[in-house]
C-alpha positions in Angstrom: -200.7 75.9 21.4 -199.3 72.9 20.1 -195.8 74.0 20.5 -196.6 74.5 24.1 -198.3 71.0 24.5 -195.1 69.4 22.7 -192.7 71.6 25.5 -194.9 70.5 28.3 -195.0 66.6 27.2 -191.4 66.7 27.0 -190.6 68.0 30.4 -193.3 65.7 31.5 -191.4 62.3 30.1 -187.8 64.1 31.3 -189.0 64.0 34.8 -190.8 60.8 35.0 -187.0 59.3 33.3 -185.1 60.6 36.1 -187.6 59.7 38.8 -187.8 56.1 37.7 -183.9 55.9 37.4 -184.1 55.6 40.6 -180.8 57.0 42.8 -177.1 57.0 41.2 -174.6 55.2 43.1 -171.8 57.7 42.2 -170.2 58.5 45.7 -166.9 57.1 46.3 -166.4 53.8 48.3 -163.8 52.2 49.6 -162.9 48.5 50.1 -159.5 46.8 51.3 -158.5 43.4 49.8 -156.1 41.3 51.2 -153.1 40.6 48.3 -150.4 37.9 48.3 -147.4 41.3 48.1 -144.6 40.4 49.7 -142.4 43.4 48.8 -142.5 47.5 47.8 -141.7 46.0 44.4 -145.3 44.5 44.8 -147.0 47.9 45.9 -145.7 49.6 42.9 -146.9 47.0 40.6 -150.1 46.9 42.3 -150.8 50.6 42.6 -150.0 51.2 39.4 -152.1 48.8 37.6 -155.2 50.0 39.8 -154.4 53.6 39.0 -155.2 52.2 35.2 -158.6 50.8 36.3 -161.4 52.9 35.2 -163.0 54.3 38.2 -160.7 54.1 40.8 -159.5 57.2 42.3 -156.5 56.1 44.7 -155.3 53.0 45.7 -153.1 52.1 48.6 -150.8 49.2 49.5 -149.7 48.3 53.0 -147.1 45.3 52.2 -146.5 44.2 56.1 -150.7 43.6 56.1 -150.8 43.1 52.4 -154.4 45.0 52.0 -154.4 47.3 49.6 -157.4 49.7 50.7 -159.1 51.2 47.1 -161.1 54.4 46.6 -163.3 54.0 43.4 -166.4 55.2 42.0 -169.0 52.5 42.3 -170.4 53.9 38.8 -167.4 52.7 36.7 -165.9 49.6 39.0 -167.1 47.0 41.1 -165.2 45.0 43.8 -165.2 42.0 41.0 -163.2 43.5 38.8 -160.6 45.6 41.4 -160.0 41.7 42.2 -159.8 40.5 38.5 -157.1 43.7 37.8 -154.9 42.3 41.0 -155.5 39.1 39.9 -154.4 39.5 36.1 -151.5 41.4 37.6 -149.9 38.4 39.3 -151.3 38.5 43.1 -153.8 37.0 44.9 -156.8 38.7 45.4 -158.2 37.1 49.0 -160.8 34.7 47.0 -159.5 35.1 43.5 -156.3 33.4 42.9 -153.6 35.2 40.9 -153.6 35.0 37.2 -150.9 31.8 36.5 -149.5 34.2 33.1 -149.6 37.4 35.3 -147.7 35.4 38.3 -145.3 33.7 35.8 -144.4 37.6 34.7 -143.4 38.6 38.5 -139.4 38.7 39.5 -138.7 35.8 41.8 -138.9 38.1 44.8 -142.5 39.0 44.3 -143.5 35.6 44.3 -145.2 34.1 47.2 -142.8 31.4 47.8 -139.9 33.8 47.6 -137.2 34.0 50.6 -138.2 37.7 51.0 -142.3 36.5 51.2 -140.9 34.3 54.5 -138.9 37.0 56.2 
């Protein structure tokens, strides 16, 4: 009797915890952010240091538009932080301006006020 009112308590307090959760936000989204790349030297870098963020599951550079379009899982990453990893990484990040150590980092033709950034 009391084994059964312990069992049926539990599954009580189980179901009232996932109902007051309230929904997951685990689908994948998808944002683009407009970068400072200039070059396919610049999407490497870029997609590569994404690909290390937790959460994201593919990320993108176009370097003539210089968005780089990001699939993540909103569970694990945040817009915030996709711009704080481009950021750290040496690039602009549209609002967030690139990291001064990470830009220092980049070869001369990554930079934005490289020849090949002009061309």
């Amino acid at each position: 009797m009391i084994r059964n009112l312990i069992l049926t308590a539990a599954t009580t307090l189980l179901l009232l915890g996932n109902t007051f959760a309230g929904p997951r936000d685990d689908k994948e989204k998808e944002v683009k952010i407009k970068t400072s790349a200039v070059c396919g030297m610049c999407k490497a870098r870029i997609e590569r240091n994404l690909a290390f963020e937790k959460g994201v599951k593919e990320a993108t550079l176009d370097v003539k538009s210089k968005v780089v379009t990001i699939k993540y899982n909103p569970a694990k990453t945040d817009v915030t932080k996709l711009k704080a990893n481009i950021s750290k990484t040496g690039y602009d990040a549209e609002d967030v301006a690139a990291d001064e150590a990470g830009y220092n980092k980049l070869p001369g033709c990554c930079k934005k006020d490289s020849d090949m950034g002009h061309q």
